[in-house]
C-alpha positions in Angstrom: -12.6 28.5 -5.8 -11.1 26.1 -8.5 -13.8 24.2 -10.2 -11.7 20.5 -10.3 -12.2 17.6 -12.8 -10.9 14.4 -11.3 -9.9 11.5 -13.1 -8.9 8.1 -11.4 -11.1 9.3 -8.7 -10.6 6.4 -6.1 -13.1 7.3 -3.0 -12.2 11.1 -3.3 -9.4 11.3 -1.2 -8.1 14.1 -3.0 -11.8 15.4 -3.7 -12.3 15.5 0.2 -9.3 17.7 0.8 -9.9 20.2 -1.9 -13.4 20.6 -0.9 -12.4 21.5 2.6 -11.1 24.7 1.4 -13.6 25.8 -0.6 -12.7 23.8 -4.3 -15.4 21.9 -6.0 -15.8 18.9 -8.0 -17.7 19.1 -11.6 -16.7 15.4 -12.7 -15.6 12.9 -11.1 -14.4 9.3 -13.2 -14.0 6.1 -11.9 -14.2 2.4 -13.4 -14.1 0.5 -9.9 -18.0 0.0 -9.0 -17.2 -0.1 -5.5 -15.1 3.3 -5.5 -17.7 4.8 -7.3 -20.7 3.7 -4.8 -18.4 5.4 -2.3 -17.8 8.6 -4.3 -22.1 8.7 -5.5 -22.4 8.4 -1.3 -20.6 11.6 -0.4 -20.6 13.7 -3.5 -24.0 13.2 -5.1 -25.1 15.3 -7.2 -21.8 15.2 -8.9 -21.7 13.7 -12.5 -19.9 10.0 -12.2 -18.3 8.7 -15.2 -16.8 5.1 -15.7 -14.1 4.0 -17.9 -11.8 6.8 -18.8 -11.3 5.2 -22.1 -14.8 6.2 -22.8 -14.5 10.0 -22.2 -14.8 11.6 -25.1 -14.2 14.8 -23.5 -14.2 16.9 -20.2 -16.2 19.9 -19.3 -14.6 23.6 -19.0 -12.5 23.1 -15.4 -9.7 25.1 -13.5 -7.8 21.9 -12.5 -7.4 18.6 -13.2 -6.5 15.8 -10.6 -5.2 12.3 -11.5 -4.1 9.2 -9.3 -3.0 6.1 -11.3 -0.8 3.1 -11.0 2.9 3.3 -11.5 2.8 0.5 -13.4 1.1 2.0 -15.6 4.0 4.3 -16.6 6.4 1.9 -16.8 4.2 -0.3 -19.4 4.2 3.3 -21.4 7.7 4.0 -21.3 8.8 0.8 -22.9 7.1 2.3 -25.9 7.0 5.8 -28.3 5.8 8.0 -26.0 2.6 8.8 -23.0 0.8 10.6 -26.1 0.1 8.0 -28.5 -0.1 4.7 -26.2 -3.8 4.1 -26.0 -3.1 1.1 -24.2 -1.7 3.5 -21.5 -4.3 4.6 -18.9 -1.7 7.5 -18.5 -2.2 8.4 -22.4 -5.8 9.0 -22.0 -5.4 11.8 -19.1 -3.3 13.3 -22.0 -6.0 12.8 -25.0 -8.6 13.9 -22.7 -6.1 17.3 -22.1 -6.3 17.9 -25.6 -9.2 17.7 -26.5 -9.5 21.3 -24.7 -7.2 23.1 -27.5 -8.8 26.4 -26.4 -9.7 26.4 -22.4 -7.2 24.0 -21.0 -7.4 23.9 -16.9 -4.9 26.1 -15.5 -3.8 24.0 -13.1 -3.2 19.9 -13.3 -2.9 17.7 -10.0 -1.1 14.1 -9.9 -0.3 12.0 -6.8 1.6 8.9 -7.2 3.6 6.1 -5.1 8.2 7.3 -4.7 9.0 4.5 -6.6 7.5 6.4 -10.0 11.2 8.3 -9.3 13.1 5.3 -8.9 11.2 2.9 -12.1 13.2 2.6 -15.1 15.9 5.1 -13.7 13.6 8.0 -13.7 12.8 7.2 -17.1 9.1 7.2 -16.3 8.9 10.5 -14.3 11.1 12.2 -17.3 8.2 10.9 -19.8 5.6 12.4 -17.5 6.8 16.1 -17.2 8.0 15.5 -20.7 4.2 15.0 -22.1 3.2 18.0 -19.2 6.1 20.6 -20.5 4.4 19.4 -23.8 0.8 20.8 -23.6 2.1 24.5 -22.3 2.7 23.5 -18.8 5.8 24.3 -16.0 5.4 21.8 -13.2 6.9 21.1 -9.9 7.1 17.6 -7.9 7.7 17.0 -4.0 7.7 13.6 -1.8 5.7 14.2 1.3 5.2 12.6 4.1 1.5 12.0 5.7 3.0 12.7 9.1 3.9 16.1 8.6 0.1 16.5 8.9 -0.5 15.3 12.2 -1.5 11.5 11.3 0.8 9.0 12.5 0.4 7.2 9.3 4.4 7.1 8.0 3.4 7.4 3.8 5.4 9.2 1.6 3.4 10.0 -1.6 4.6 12.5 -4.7 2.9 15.3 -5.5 3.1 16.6 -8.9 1.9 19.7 -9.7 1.7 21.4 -13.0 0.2 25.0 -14.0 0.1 27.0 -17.2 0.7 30.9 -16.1 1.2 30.5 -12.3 4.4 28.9 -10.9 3.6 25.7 -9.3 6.6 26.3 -6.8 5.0 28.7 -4.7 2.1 26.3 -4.2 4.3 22.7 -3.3 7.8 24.4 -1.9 6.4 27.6 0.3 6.1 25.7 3.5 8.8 23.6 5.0 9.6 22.2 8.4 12.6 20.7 8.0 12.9 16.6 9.1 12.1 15.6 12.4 13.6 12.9 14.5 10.9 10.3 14.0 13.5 7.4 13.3 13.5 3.9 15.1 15.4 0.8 15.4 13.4 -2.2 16.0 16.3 -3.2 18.8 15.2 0.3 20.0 12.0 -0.3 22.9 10.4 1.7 24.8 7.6 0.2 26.9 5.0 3.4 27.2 4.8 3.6 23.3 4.0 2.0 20.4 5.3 0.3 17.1 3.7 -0.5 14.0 5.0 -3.1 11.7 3.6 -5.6 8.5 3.0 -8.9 9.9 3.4 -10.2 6.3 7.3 -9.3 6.4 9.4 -10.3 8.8 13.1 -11.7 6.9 13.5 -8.6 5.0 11.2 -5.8 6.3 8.5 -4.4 8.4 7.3 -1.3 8.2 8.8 -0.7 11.9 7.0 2.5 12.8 7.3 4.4 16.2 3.8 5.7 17.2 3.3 5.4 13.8 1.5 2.8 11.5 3.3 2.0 8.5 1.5 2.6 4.8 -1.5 1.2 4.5 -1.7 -1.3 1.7 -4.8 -2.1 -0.1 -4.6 -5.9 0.7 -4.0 -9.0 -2.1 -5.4 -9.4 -5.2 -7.5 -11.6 -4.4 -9.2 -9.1 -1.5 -7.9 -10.6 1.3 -7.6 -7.4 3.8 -3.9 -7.4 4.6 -3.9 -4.1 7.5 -0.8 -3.2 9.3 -0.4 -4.9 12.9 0.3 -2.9 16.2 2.8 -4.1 19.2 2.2 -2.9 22.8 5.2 -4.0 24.7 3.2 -2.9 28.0 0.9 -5.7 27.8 2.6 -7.8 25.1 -0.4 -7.1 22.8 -0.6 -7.4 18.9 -3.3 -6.6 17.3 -4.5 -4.7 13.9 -6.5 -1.7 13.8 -9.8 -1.2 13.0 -10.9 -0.9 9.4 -13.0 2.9 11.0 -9.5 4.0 12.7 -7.8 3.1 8.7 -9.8 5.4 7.5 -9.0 8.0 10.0 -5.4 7.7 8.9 -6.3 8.3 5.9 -7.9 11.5 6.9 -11.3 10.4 6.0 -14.1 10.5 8.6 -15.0 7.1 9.9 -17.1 4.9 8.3 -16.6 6.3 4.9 -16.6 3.9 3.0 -19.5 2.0 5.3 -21.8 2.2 2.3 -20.3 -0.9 1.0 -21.0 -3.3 3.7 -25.1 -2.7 2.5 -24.2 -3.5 -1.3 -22.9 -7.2 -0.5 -18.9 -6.0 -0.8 -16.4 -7.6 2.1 -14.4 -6.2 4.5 -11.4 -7.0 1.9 -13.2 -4.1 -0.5 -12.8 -1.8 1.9 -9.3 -1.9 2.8 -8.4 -2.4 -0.7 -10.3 1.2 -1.0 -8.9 2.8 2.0 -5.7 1.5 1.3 -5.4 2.9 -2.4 -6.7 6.6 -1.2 -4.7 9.8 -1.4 -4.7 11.3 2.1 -7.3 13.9 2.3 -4.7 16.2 4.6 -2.2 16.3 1.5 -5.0 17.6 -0.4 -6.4 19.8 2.0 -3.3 21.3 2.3 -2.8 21.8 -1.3 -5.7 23.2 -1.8 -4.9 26.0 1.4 -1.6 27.1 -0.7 -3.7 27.1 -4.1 -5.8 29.7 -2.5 -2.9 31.8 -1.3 0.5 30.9 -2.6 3.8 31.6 -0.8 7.0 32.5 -1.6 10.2 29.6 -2.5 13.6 30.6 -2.7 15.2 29.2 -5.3 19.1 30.5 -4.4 20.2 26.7 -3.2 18.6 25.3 -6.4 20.6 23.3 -8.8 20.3 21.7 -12.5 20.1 18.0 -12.7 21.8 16.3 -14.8 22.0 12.5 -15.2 21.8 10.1 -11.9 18.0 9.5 -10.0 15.7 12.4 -9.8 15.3 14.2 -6.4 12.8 13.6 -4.2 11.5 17.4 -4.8 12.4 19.3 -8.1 10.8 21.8 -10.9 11.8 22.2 -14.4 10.7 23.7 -17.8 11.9 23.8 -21.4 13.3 20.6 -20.5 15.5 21.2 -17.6 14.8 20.0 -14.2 16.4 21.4 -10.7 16.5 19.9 -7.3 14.3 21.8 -4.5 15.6 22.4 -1.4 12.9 21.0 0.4 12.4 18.1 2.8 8.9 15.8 3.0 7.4 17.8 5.7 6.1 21.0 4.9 4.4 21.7 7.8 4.6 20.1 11.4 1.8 20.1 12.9 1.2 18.6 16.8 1.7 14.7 16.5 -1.0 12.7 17.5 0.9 9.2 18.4 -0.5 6.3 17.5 -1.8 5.2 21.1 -3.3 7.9 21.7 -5.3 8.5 17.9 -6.7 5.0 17.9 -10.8 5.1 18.9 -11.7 1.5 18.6 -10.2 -2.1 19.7 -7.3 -3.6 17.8 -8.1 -7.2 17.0 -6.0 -9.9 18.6 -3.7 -10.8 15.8 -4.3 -14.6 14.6 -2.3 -17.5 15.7 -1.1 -18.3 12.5 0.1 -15.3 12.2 2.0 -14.7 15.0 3.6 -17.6 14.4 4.4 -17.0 10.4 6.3 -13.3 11.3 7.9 -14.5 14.6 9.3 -17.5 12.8 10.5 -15.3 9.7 11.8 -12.7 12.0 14.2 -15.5 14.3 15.9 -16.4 10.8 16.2 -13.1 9.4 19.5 -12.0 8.3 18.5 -8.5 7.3 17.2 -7.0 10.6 18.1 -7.9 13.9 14.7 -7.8 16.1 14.8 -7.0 19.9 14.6 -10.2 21.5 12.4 -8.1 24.1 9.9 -8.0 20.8 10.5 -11.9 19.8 9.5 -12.7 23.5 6.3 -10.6 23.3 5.2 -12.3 20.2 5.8 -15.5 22.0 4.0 -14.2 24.9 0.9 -12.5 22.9 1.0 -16.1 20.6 0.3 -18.4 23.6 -2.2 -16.2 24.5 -4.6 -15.9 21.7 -4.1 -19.8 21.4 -5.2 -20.7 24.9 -8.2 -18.2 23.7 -8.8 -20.1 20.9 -9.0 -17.6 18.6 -8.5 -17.9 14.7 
C-alpha cells in the first residue's frame, strides 16, 4: 500500500482508482470549493487543503499525484525554467518536492490532456521531465485511451509516471493490447448502433464516436453544461446523456458528485467537475501494476532526437526513447454505448438541432451522411411540434 499525496485533486478521480486497490490518500489539495465539497463527501476524514500556493510543505508520502492545466505549462515555458516561476502552478508541485530533501516520495503521478506533447513543439513536455530527471527521478509517459478499459468514453489522456529507484516502465508499458478497430466514418451508418458527436461542432469537427461518446468537456466558462449528444438512427433520436450516466464514463459511481445540487451549485458545476476528472479506471489500473509490476521489452526501443515526442516514451540523463506501445494496454469486453446507458437521454433542443445541422450542410471539412442530415431534420421537427426548449 502506497500512502499517496495528491495535489490538483479535482473530485478524486485518480484518488478513487488508487484506493480500489488498496492505496491510500494522506492529503488531498484542492482550491475549487465545489471539487473540494465533492472530495470532503467521499474521503472524509482525509486532511483537505486549499490553494497550493499556500502549502508550505507535504507530509512523509510514497507517491505523489498531480493533474493541472496544460496551459499552465506553456505560460512556464515562455520563461527560465518550471523551478523558479512562482507564477507557475506547475512550479509549486516542484517547491513543494523539495522541500522533502531527505524522504522524497518514491514514486510521482501526473495525468494531463495529448496536446501537453504537441504545445510549443514538445517544448513543454521536455521542461517537465527536465525539472523530474532534475530532483533524482527516471520517468516514463504513455497516451491511453479510456476505452481500453471497458467504457465507451473515446479519451485519450497522458500518463506520466516518474520513480526514484524502481523503473517506471514496468508499471505504464507491461500490458499492451495492441489497437483495435474502433474507427468510423460519419458517411459510415449502421442503424442497430450508436454514434456520439459534439453538437457544438459541426463545420470542422464532431467527436463522431461509434458506440462511443466522445470526451467529455467540462462545459463554458461561464458554466453552461455543454455534454456530448447521442444519435439513434433507429428512431431518429438525439439526445444527451444524463449528467448520473457522465459520471459513469468517467468511472465514478453515479451521483458522485450529487452533493452539490444540496449546496446551491447548478447542473453546469457538475459537468464542469465530471468533465475535468481523470478516469478512475486509468487509475485503478495503475495502481494494479504499482502493486505488481511486469516486464517491457525494450529491444524495438529507439532514441529521439528532434521532431514531436511520441505518444509513449522513457528517458533519463536527458535522453528520451520511443515505447513500443499502443493506447490500449489492456482490452477488456466493450460495453457499447447503447447498451451502458441507465437513464433517459434528453431530447436535444430545437435550437440546437438546428445550429449543428445547419453548420454540418456547409461544412467543407467533413462530408456527413445525408442519412444523418435527414435524421436531424426528422428528430428537429419533432421536438418542435413537442414544444420543447
Amino acid at each position: 500500500m502506497l500512502k499517496v499525496v495528491s495535489l490538483f485533486s479535482g473530485i478524486g478521480g485518480v484518488e478513487a482508482g488508487l484506493h480500489r486497490t488498496g492505496h491510500d490518500t494522506e492529503l488531498f489539495c484542492e482550491v475549487d470549493p465545489a471539487a473540494a465539497l465533492v472530495l470532503s463527501k467521499h474521503f472524509g476524514g482525509v486532511p483537505l487543503k486549499g490553494d497550493i500556493r499556500d502549502l508550505r510543505s507535504l507530509p512523509k508520502c510514497d507517491m505523489i499525484t498531480a493533474g493541472f492545466p496544460c496551459q499552465d505549462l506553456s505560460l512556464a515555458g515562455q520563461k527560465a525554467g518550471l523551478g523558479g516561476d512562482q507564477s507557475s502552478l506547475v512550479s509549486q508541485m516542484f517547491r513543494l518536492l523539495e522541500t522533502r530533501t531527505r524522504s522524497r516520495p518514491e514514486w510521482l503521478l501526473f495525468e494531463n490532456v495529448p496536446y501537453m506533447l504537441v504545445l510549443n513543439a514538445s517544448k513543454a513536455m521536455r521542461l517537465m521531465v527536465r525539472e523530474i530527471e532534475r530532483a533524482g527521478y527516471r520517468w516514463a509517459y504513455r497516451v491511453v485511451d479510456a476505452r481500453t478499459f471497458g467504457i465507451p468514453q473515446r479519451r485519450q489522456r497522458i500518463i506520466l509516471l516518474a520513480s526514484r529507484n524502481n523503473d517506471p516502465c514496468e508499471v505504464l508499458f507491461a500490458d499492451d493490447s495492441g489497437v483495435p478497430d474502433t474507427h468510423t466514418r460519419p458517411t459510415e451508418i449502421d442503424e442497430s448502433i450508436y454514434y456520439g458527436f459534439y453538437w457544438t461542432m459541426g463545420k470542422m469537427g464532431a467527436g463522431w464516436a461509434r458506440e462511443a461518446t466522445p470526451p467529455i468537456k467540462g462545459g463554458s466558462g461561464l458554466g453552461i453544461p455543454s455534454p456530448p449528444a447521442v444519435w439513434i438512427p433507429a428512431y431518429d433520436y438525439v439526445g444527451t446523456p444524463d449528467i448520473r450516466d457522465a459520471e459513469r464514463l468517467q468511472g465514478f459511481p453515479a451521483n458522485w458528485t450529487a452533493c452539490l445540487e444540496n449546496e446551491g451549485y447548478r447542473a453546469g458545476d457538475r459537468w464542469r467537475l465530471v468533465g475535468n476528472a481523470v478516469s478512475t479506471k486509468m487509475s485503478e489500473w495503475i495502481g494494479r501494476r504499482l502493486n505488481k509490476p511486469g516486464h517491457y521489452d525494450h529491444s524495438q526501443d529507439a532514441e529521439v532526437t528532434e521532431g514531436r515526442w511520441p505518444k509513449a516514451a522513457w528517458g533519463r540523463n536527458g535522453k528520451v526513447y520511443r515505447a513500443n506501445v499502443s493506447e490500449w494496454p489492456v482490452n477488456h469486453r466493450k460495453t457499447p454505448l447503447s447498451a451502458f446507458l441507465k437513464h433517459p437521454l434528453k431530447p436535444l433542443s430545437p435550437k440546437a438541432t438546428r445550429g449543428f445541422r445547419g453548420r454540418a450542410l456547409v461544412s467543407e471539412e467533413i462530408a456527413w451522411s445525408p442519412r444523418f442530415l435527414d435524421s436531424l431534420a426528422t428528430h428537429l421537427a419533432r421536438v418542435e411540434k413537442a414544444g420543447l426548449n
